[in-house]
N, C-alpha and C positions, 0 to 999 in steps of 0.2 A: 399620531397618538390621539388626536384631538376629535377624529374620523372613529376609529374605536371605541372611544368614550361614548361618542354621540349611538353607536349602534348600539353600545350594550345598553344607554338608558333607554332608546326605543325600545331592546325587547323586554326590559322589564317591564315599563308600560303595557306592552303588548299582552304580554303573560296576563298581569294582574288583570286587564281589562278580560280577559280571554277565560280567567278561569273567576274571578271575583262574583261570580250570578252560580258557581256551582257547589257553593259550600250551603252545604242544608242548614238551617237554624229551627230550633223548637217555635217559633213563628208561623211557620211552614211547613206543608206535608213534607213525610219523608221520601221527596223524590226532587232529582237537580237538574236541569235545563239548559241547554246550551246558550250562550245570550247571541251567538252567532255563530251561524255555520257560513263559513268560508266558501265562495263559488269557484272551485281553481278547475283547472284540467285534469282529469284523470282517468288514469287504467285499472282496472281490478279484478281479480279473481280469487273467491274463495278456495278457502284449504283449511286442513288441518293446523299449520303454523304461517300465519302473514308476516313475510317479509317485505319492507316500505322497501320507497326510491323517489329517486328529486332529480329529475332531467331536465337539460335548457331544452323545451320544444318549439320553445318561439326567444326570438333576441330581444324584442323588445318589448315593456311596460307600456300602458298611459295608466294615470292617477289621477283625479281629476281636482278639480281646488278644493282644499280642507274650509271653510267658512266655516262649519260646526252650526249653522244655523238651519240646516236638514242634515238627513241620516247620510250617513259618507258614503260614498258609491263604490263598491267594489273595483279592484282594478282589472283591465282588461290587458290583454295580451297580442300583441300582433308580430310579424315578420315570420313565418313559419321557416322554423328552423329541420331540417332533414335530418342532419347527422344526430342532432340531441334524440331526435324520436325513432332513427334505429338505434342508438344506445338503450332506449326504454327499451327497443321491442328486442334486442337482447337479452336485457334482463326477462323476459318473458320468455324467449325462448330455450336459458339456461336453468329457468325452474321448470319451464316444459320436460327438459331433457333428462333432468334429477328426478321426476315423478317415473320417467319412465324407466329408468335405471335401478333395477330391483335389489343391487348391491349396495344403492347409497340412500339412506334413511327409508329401506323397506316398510312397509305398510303407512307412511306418511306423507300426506299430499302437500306438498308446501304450494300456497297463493301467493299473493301479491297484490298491494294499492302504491300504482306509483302517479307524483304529483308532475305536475311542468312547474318548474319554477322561475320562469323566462327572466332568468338571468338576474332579476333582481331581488335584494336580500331580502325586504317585505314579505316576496311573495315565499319566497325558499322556506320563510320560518313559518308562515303561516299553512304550507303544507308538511313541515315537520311535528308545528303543534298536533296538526289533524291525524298524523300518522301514531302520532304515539297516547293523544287522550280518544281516538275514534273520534266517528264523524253520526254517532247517536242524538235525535234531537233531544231528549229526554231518558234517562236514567234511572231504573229503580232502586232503591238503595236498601241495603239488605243488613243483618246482622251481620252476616260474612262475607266478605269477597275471594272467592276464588278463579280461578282460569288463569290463562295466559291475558298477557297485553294486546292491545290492538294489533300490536307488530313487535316482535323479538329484537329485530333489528334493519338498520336502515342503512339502504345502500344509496351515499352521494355525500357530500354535496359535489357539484361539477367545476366550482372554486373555491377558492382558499377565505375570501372573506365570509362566506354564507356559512362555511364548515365552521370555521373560528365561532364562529356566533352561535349554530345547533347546536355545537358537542359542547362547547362550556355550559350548555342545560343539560342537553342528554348524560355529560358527565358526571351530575350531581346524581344522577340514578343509574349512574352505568350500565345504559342504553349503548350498547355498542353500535358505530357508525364507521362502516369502510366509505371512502370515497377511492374512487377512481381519477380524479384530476384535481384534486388540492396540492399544491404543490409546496407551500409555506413552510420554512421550515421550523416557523414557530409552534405548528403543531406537533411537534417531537417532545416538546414539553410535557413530560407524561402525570407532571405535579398539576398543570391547568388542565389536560385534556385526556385522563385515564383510560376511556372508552372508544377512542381515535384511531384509525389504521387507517391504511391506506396500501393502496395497490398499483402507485407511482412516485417514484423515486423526489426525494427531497427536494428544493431548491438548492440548498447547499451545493448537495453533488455538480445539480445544470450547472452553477456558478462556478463551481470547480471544470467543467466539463468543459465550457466554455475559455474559461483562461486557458484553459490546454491546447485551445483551435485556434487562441493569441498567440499563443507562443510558438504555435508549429509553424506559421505563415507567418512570423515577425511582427504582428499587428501590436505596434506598444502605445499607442496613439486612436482612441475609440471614442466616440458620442453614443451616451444612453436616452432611450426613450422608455419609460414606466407608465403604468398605469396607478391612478390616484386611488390604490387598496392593499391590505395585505399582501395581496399576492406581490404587485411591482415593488413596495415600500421596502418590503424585508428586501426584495432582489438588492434591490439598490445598496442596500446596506450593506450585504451579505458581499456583497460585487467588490464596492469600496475597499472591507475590510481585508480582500484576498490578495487585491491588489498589492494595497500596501505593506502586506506580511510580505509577499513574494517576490513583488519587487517587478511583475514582468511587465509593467503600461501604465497607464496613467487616463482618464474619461477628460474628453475636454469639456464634455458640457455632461449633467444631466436637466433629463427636461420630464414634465409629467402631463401625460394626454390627456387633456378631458373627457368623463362620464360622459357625456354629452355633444352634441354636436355644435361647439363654441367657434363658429370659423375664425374671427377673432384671434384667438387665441391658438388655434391651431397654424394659422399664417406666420405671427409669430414664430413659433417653433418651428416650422421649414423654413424661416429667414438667417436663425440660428445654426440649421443646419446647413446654407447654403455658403455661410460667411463662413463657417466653421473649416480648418484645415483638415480634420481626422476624416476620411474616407473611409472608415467605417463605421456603422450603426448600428448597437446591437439593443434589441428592441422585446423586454419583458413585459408584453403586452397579450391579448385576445386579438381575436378576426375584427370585432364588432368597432375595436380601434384603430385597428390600419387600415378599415373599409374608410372612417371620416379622414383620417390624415393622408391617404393616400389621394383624396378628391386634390388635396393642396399639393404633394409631391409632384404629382404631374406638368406643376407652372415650373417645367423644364428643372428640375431639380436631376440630374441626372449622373452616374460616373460614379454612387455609391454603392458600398458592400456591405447588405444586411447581413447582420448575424440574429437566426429569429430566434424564439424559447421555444417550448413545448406547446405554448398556447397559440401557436397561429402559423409551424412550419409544415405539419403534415394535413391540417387539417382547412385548412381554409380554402377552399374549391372557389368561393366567389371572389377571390384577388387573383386565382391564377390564369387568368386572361390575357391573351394577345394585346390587348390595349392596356395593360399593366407591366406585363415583360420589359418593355424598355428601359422600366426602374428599379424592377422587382424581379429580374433574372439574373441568373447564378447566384442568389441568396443561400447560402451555407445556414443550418439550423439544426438544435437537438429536437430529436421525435421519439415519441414511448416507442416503446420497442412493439415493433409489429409484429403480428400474433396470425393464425388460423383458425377457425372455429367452424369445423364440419357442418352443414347440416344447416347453418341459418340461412342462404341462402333463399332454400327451398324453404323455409318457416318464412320469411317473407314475402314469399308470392303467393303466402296463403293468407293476405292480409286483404278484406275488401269488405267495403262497407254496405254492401245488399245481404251481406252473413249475419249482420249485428244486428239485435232486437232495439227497436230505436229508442227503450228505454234505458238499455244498457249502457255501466261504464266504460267509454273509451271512443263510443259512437263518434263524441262531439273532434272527439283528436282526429282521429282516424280520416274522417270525413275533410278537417282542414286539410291533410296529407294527401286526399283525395285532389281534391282544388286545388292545393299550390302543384302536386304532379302533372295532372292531363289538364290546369288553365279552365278550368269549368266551375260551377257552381252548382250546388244543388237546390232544388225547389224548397221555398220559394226565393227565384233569384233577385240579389242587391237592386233595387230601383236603375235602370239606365243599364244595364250589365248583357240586357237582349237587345236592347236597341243600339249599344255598341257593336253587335257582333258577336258578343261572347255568347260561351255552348254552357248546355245544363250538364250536371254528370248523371249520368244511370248507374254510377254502381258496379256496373259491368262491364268496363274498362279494362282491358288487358293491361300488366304492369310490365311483360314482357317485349310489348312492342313501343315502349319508351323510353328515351335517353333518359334514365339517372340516375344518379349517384347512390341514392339509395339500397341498388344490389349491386355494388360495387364493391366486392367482398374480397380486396386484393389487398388493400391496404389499412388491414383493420387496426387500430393502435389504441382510441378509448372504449372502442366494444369491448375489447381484449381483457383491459382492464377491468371493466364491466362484470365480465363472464367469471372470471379470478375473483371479483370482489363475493357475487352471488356465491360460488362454489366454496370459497373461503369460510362464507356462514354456514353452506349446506353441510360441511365436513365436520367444521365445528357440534351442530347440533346431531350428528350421526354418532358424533363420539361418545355423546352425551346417552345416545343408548348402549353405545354398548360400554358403559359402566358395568361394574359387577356390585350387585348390593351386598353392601359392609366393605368393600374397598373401594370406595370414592374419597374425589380427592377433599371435599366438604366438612365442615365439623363434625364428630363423629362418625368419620369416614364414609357421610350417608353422597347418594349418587342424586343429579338432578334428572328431574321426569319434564315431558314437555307438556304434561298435563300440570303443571304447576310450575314452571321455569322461570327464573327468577334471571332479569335480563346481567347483572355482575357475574351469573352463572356461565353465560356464553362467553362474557370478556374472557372468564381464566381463560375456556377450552379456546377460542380465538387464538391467545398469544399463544401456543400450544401446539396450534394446525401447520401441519406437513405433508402436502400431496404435490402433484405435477400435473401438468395440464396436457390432454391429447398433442400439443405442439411441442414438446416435452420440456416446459420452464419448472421447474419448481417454485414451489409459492409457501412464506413462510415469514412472519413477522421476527424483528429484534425486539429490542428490552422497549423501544420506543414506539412502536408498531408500525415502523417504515421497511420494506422490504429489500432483496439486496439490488440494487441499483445498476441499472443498462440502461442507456440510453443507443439508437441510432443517429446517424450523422448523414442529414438529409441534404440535397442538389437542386433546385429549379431551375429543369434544362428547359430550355427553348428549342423541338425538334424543326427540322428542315420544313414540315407540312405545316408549322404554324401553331400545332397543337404544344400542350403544356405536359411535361412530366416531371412529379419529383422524385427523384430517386434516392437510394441510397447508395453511400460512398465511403462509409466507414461506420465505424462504433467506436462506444466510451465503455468501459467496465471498470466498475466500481469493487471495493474490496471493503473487508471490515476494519483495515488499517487506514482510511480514507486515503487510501491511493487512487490515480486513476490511469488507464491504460488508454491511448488514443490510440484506434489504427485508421487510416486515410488510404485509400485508394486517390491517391493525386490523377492516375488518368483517367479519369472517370467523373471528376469536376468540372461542370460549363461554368467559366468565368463569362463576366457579361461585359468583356471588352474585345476590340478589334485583335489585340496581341492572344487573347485567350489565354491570360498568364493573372495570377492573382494581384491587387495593388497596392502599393505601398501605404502606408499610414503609418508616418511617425511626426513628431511635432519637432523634432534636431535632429539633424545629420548628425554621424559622426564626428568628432572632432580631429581634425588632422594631425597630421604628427607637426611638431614642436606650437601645439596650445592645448591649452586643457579648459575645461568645462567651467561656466559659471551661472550657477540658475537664474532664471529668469524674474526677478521680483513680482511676487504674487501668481506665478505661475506653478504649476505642477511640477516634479524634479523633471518629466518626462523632456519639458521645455527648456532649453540651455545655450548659451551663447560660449563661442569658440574665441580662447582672450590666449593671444600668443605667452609662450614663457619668458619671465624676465629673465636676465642674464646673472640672475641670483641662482645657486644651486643648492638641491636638499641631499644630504649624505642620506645613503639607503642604509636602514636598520640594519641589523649584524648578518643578517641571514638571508640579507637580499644583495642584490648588486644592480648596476643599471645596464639595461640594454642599450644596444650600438647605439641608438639613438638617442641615448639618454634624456628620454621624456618621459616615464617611467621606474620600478624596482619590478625586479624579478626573482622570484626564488632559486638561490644556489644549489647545483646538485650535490649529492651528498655522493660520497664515497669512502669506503673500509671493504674490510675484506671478507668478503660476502659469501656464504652458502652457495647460493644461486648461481654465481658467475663459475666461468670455467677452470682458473688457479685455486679457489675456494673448493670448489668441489675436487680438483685432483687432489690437494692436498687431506681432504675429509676420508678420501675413498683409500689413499697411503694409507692415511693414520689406525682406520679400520681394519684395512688389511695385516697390518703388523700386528696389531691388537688379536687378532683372529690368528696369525701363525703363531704366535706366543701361546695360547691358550692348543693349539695342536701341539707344541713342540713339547709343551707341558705334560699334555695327555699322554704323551709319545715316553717321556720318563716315568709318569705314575704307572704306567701300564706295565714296562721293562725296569722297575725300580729295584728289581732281585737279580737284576744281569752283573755280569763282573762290570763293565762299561761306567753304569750308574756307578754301580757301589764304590767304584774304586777312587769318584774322584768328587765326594762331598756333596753326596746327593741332595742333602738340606739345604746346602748353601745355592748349590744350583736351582733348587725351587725358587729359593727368595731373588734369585737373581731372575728368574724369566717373569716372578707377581710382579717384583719393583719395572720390570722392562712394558710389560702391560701398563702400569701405570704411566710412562714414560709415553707411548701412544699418546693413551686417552687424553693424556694432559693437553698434546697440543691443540685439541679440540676447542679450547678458551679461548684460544687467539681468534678466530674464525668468527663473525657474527660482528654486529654494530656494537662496541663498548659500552657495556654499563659498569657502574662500579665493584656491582659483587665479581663482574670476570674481573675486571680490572686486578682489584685485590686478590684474587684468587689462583689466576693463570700464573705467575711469578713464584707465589709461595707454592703451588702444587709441582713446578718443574723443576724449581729446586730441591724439595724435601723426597722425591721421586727420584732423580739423579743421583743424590747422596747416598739414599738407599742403595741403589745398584752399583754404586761404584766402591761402598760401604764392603757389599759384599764380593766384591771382586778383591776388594785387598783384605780383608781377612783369609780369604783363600789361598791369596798368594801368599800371604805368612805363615798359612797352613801348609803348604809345600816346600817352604823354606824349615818349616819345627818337622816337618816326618823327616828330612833329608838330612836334617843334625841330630836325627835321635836315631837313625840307620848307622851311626859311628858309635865307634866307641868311646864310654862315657858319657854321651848326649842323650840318655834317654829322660835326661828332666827336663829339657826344655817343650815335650809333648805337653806334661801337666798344665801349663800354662795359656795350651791349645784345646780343650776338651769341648765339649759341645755348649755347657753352659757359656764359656769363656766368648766362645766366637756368637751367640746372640747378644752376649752383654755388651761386647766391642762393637758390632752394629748397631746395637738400640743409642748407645751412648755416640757413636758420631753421626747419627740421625739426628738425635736431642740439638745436636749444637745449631745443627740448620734450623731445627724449626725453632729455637730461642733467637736467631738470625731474623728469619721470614716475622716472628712476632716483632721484635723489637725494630724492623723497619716499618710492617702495617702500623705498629702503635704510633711510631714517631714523626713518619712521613709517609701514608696511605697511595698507592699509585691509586688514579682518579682518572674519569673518562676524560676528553677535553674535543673540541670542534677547532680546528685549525683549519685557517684563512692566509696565511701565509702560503703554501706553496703556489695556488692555481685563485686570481678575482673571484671567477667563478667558481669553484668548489668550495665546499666542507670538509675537509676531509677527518673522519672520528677514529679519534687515537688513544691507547692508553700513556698519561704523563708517568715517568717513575716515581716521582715525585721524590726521593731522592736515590741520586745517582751514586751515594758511597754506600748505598743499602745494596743495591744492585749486583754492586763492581764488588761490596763483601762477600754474595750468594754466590757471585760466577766464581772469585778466589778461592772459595772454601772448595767447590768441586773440584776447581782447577789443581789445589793442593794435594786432593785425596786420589785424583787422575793420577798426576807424577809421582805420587809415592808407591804407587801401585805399579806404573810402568816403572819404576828405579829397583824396585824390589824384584819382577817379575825378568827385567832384564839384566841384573847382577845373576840370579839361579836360572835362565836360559839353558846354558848347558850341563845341568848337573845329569844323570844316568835318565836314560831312556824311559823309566818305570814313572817316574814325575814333569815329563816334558810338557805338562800343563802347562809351563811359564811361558814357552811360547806362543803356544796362543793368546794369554793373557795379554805378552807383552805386546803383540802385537795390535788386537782388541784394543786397548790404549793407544799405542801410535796412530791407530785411527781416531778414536775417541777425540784426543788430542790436536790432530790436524784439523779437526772438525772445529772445534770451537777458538783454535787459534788463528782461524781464516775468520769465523763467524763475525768477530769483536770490530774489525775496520770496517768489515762489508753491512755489518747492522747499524753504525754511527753514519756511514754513507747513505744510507737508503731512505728514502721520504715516504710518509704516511703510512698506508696500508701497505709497503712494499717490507718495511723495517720488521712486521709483524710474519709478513711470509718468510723474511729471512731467515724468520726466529724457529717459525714452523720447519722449516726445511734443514735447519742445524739438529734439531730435534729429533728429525725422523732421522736425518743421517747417521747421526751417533748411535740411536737405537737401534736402525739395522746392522750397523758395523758391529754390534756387541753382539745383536743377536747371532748374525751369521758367524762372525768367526770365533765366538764362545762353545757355540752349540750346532752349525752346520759341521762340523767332521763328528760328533759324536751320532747322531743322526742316520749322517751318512754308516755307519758301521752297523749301526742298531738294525735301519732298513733294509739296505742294499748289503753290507757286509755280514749275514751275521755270525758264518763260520771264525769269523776274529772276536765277536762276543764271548770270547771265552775266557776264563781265569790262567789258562796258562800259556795264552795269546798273549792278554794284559799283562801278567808279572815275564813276561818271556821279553815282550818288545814295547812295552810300553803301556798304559793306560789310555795315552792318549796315539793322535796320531805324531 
C-alpha cells in the first residue's frame, strides 16, 4: 500500500510540474510552452486518427542522482529487449492491415506514436503524458479549440503497476486504455478505473487456474515467490484468499523478489527455499526477476517444481537455456492463449534501417534492434568497439540469414494480445461511423464524428465491441472490461539434442460463473526427475488409522502431527455410525420404498395398470350402457364401483417414495375412504338384489320403495361419511408422521410412516372389514335365489376374495420391517382391487365382447342377467 501511495504522489508531482508552465495568464502572451519535452524512444506515423502504445523495448532504466543542484538528466534506457519491440511493431503492423482493409473504417487512415517504456513506471507515464497532451514545443491558443486529441486512445501498459497509475489519469477524462499484459485484478474496479480494458484475462482467474494445477497433481504444500508491485502484491493476496476459502494447500513461505539486483537478499531467499520442505514454487513474477534469482538458484538448489505465471512462462527465451534446465526444466506454467497473425511475419523482414530517413521517428529504436541482432554498431562506433573486433552495421544486413527470435512467429501470446487490443479500438471507432444521424446513442440521440470525438465517446462504443479475430477468438469486454478468459497450460521440455521447448499440454477455460475447466494431457508432461513422474509436496502425511490429526502450533492447518486415539470413545450423531475401524463416523444408508428400485417400480407399473384397465372396463359400459347386460344389473352402481376401484389403484401410489408427512397423513385416509366407497357400493347392490327378489313375490312390492335411486346414493354417501369422520378424527388426534428408524440394521435408516395411533388404524381396517362381511353375509344368504339375480354369486364370492386378502394382510404387515411393511400394504391393495375387479366385472365383459349373441333381453330374463 505504502508503494502505491508513494507512486500516486510521484505522479502528481509529476503532472503539476509537467503541465504548471502551460496555463496562459493575462501576464503573458496568448500562447503556452512546454517547460519539457521528454527525450523517450519512439515510433510514429501519421494518420487521420493517432492511436498511442507503451511497449518495454529495452528492460532496463539508469537515473542518474537527483542533487537538484543542476537540471536533472533525462533517463536512459538499456538492455534491448526484442520481444517488447515486435509487440510495438505489431501494433504497427495491425494499423498497417486496418488501413488496408477497405471494409473497416473506409476512407480513414489511422497512425500511431508509440513510446518504450523500458519497464519503468517514470518512464511509462512520462510517455503517456506525451501521448495524450502531444509533444508540441509551443501552442497557439485560440478562442476555440477544436479537433481530435493527440491520440484517441492508448494501447498498453505492458504491466499492472504502470497501468494502475495511467488509467487512474486517463480515467478522469475517459481516455480509454486497452492493455495487453496487466494482469491485476484490481483493475476490474470500474469505480477507480472507467476507461480500463484489457485483452488478458484477470489475475483472479490465473489464481484460480493455478489452484486447479494444485489440486489436479495433489500439490497442498507450495512456496511463493512475488514480485515487490501490484502485479505480485494483489497475486499474493488473491492466492492467500483462495486458498483458504477452498481449503486445497497451504504456501509455506511467501518471499518478495527485489526490483533490483540485491544479492543479499536474494541469497536469502534461495536459503528459504532450500530449508524449505514444499517442492513446489510457484512464482508471480517477470523474466527480468528470475534472470537475478536464478544467478543464486544455481548454488545447487535443485529437485524443485516451478509453477510459473503468465509473466515469465512462455515468454522468457533468455532462461531457457541448457545451463538453466537442470533447475528450471519441467516447469508447468499458465501462458496467454496463443494466437496466429497472418502476414507479420513478412511485415517484419520489411524492417531496416538504410529505409528510414535519419531524421525520422523510430530511426533511433530500430537501429538499437539493428545492433543488438547482427552484434554491430553503427557509425560512429562506441570508443574501443573496432579495436576489440567488433563489425560496423551497413543497414543491409539480411534478417533472414539470422538466428532470431524475432521472426519467430509460432508462439505468438502478447502480440496476439497486442493485435486484439489495436483491432478492438479500430472496430470501436468504425462503429462510430456508421451511426445513423438522429439515432445515436448520445444525448439527443446525436452520433460521434472523429472529426470532433470526444475520448468517453469510444469508452461507450469500447464496452460494446463484438468481432473475432482471423484465428477465430472472439473478442469482447464485460461490465468490467476484462475479456472471457483462457489460459494455455505450458511444459519446458528438455529435448534429446539439448535444445529447449515449451509446449503446451493442456488449457484452463474460464466461464461467466467463475468456474474453471482444467484439461491436462499428463503424457505429454517432462517432469524434470529421473522417475519422470510429478513430486510430491505436502507438509503431513496422512494420518494412519487409529490417530488423528493435531495442528502444528503456529503452523499452517496443512501442517499436523499424527496423535494416537485414546481409549475414550465419541458416539456418532444420529445419522452416522462408525466404520470397522472405528476411527471415524460414516453416513448411514438410507432406505424406503423407492421409485427407482425394482419392487418399487413393479409395484408403480401394477398399480397403473389396474388404473388403466378400470378406466377401459369403464369405457367398455359407457359405450354398451343401452345393452340388456348393463342395464339389467345397476348400471349406476357399477359405475361407482369401477371410479371408487380407480381410486383404490391410485391410492397405493402414497406408499412408494421416501415419507414425508403430507403422504404420511394422506396414504391411510385415501385407502380407507376409497375402499369404503367400493365396498359401500357393493352392499347396496347386494340389498338391491335381495329388495327386487322380495318384491318378485306376492305382497313384497314395498320393500323396492325403500330401494330407489335416490335411496342407494344416500346409503353410500352416508356410510362414506362415517370413514371419513374416522380418517379426521384419527389425523386430528394422532397424525401418522414420517419417522427414520435405526433399530433394524447399525447401518441404515430406514424411513417409515409411524401410525401414530394404532386404535385409529385398527378402527379404519374394522369399519371396512365390517361392511366386507355384511356384504359377503348378505350376498351369500341370496346365492341361490332364481337365475335372473345370480349377481350374488359373484358378489359373494368378490368378498371371499376381498376378505382372504386382508385377513392374511394383518399378521404378515405386523411381521414385516421397514419398507417391507409398506409393500405388504401395496400388495394387499392391488390384490383386493383386482379380485373385485375381475370377478365383479370380468364375466360381464366377457359377454359384452366375446359373447354378444347372449347380449340380449331374452338371453338375460331367460337364463340369467348374469353368468
Amino acid at each position: 500500500m505504502s508503494s502505491f501511495l508513494q507512486s500516486n504522489l510521484f505522479l502528481f508531482v509529476l503532472l503539476y510540474s509537467y503541465f504548471s508552465h502551460t496555463i496562459p495568464s493575462s501576464l503573458f502572451p496568448s500562447s503556452c510552452q512546454l517547460q519539457e519535452q521528454f527525450n523517450l524512444n519512439r515510433m510514429q506515423k501519421s494518420g487521420d486518427v493517432i492511436l498511442g502504445g507503451l511497449f518495454p523495448v529495452h528492460f532496463f532504466s539508469s537515473i542518474s542522482y537527483l542533487s537538484f543542484t543542476s537540471k536533472p538528466q533525462q533517463p536512459t534506457c538499456h538492455s534491448f529487449y526484442v520481444q517488447g519491440f515486435r509487440q510495438a511493431q505489431t501494433m504497427a503492423f495491425a494499423i498497417d492491415e486496418i488501413n488496408k482493409n477497405s471494409n473497416l473504417l473506409p476512407n480513414v487512415t489511422l497512425g500511431y506514436t508509440l513510446y518504450d517504456n523500458c519497464v519503468e513506471l517514470g518512464i511509462g507515464f512520462r510517455g503517456a503524458l506525451s501521448l495524450i497532451s502531444g509533444q508540441e514545443e509551443q501552442i497557439i491558443l485560440h478562442n476555440t479549440c477544436v479537433g481530435n486529441p493527440p491520440v484517441v486512445g492508448i494501447v498498453g501498459d505492458s504491466s499492472s503497476t504502470p497501468s494502475i497509475a495511467i488509467s487512474s489519469i486517463l480515467g478522469l477524462y475517459r481516455v480509454p486504455m486497452v492493455s495487453y499484459f496487466a494482469t491485476c485484478s484490481c483493475l476490474s474496479d470500474r469505480q477507480k478505473y472507467p476507461s480500463f480494458f484489457r485483452t488478458i484475462p484477470s489475475d483472479d482467474f490465473q489464481v484460480r487456474a493455478m489452484i486447479q494445477i494444485l489440486k489436479y497433481f495433489g500439490w497442498t504444500w507450495a512456496g511463493l515467490l512475488i514480485t515487490d508491485d501490484d502485479y505480485g502484491l494483489h497475486a499474493a493476496r488473491s492466492l492467500q484468499t483462495e486458498l483458504s476459502v477452498s481449503g486445497e494447500g497451504c504456501l509455506a513461505y511467501v518471499e518478495v523478489l527485489p526490483t533490483d539486483k540485491d544479492t543479499d537478499e536474494l541469497r536469502r531467499i534461495v536459503d528459504v527455499m532450500k530449508k524449505s520442505t514444499a517442492h513446489v514454487v510457484i512464482a508471480f513474477v517477470f523474466e527480468t526477476h528470475m534472470i537475478n534469482l536464478m544467478e543464486e538458484v544455481q548454488q545447487n538448489v535443485t529437485s524443485l517444481q516451478w509453477l510459473a505465471s503468465e509473466g515469465w512462462t512462455a515468454t522468457a527465451a533468455v532462461l531457457q537455456t541448457p545451463q538453466l534446465m537442470p533447475y528450471l526444466g519441467g516447469t508447468l506454467g499458465i501462458a496467454i492463449r496463443r494466437g496466429e497473425i497472418p502476414g507479420l511475419r513478412e511485415f517484419l523482414l520489411q524492417i531496416r534501417p538504410d529505409l528510414l530517413d535519419s531524421n525520422s521517428y523510430g530511426k533511433s529504436m530500430v537501429n538499437q534492434f539493428w545492433e543488438f541482432t547482427f552484434q554491430c554498431r553503427f557509425a560512429p562506433a562506441p570508443p574501443g568497439w573496432l579495436e576489440g573486433g567488433g563489425a560496423l552495421c551497413t543497414g543491409q544486413e539480411d534478417l533472414e540469414n539470422v538466428n532470431t527470435e524475432f521472426l519467430d512467429i509460432s508462439n505468438l501470446r502478447p502480440e496476439y494480445n497486442v493485435y486484439k487490443a489495436v483491432y478492438a479500438l479500430a472496430y470501436s471507432l468504425d462503429d462510430i461511423l456508421q451511426c445513423k444521424p438522429g439515432r445515436g446513442p448520445f444525448s439527443g440521440h446525436r452520433c460521434g464524428t472523429l472529426q470532433s470525438l470526444e475520448p468517453w465517446q469510444l469508452v461507450y462504443y469500447l464496452e460494446r465491441v463484438n468481432f473475432s479475430t482471423p484465428f477465430g477468438d472472439q473478442v469482447s469486454f464485460d461490465e468490467n472490461g476484462d475479456v472471457v478468459p483462457i489460459y494455455d497450460v505450458m511444459n519446458w521440455l528438455l529435448l534429446p539434442d539439448g535444445s529447449i521447448k515449451v509446449q503446451s499440454v493442456g488449457e484452463v477455460k474460464g466461464s461467466s460463473l467463475k468456474c474453471e475447466e482444467l484439461i491436462l494431457d499428463e503424457n505429454k508432461i517432462f517432469w524434470n526427475s529421473i522417475s519422470n513422474k510429478p513430486v510430491r509436496s505436502i507438509c503431513s502425511e496422512s494420518c494412519p488409522l487409529g490417530t488423528h490429526m493435531i495442528r502444528k502450533k503456529g503452523e499452517p492447518k496443512c501442517c499436523f502431527d499424527c496423535i494416537p486415539y485414546s481409549l475414550e470413545c465419541t458416539s456418532c450423531p444420529e445419522d452416522f455410525w462408525s466404520n470397522p475401524q472405528r476411527d471415524h463416523c460414516i453416513r448411514k444408508k438410507t432406505e424406503f420404498l423407492s421409485y427407482h428400485e425394482p419392487l418399487g417400480i413393479c409395484l408403480t407399473a401394477t398399480s397403473l395398470l389396474g388404473t388403466f384397465i378400470c378406466a377401459v372396463v369403464l369405457g367398455i359400459f359407457i359405450y354398451h350402457h343401452r345393452t340388456p347386460i348393463v342395464r339389467a344389473n345397476n348400471s349406476e352402481l357399477s359405475f361407482q364401483v369401477l371410479l371408487s376401484l380407480k381410486l383404490c389403484f391410485l391410492c397405493s401410489l402414497l406408499f412408494i417414495g421416501q415419507p414425508r408427512l403430507w403422504t404420511c397423513q394422506l396414504r391411510h385416509a385415501a385407502f380407507g375412504i376409497s375402499f369404503v366407497l367400493c365396498v359401500s357400493c357393493i352392499l347396496v347392490k347386494t340389498m338391491v338384489v335381495l329388495a327386487v327378489f322380495k318384491a318378485s313375490k306376492p305382497g313384497g312390492g314395498t320393500s323396492l320403495k325403500w330401494f330407489g335411486a335416490m335411496q342407494q346414493r344416500g346409503t353410500v354417501l352416508f356410510l362414506t361419511s362415517i370413514q371419513a369422520v374416522i380418517c379426521t378424527a384419527w389425523l386430528v388426534s394422532a397424525s401418522p408422521t414420517p419417522h427414520k428408524n435405526t433399530q433394524y440394521q447399525n447401518d441404515k435408516i430406514v424411513y417409515e410412516c409411524v401410525v401414530g395411533s394404532s386404535v385409529g388404524f385398527a378402527v379404519l381396517l374394522g369399519y371396512i372389514g365390517v361392511l366386507a362381511f355384511l356384504s359377503f353375509l348378505i350376498a351369500f344368504l341370496v346365492r341361490n335365489l332364481p337365475d335372473s339375480f345370480n349377481e350374488a354369486k359373484l358378489i359373494t364370492f368378490s368378498m371371499l376374495i376381498f376378505c382372504a386378502v386382508w385377513v392374511a394382510f394383518v399378521p404378515v404387515y405386523i411381521s414385516s420391517p421397514g419398507n417391507y411393511a409398506d409393500a405388504v400394504e401395496v400388495f394387499a391393495i392391488l390384490a383386493s382391487s383386482f379380485g373385485l375387479l375381475i370377478t365383479l366385472f370380468g364375466p360381464k365383459c366377457y359377454i359384452i365382447l366375446l359373447k354378444p349373441e347372449l347380449n340380449t333381453k331374452k338371453v338375460v330374463m331367460g337364463r340369467g342377467a348374469e353368468l
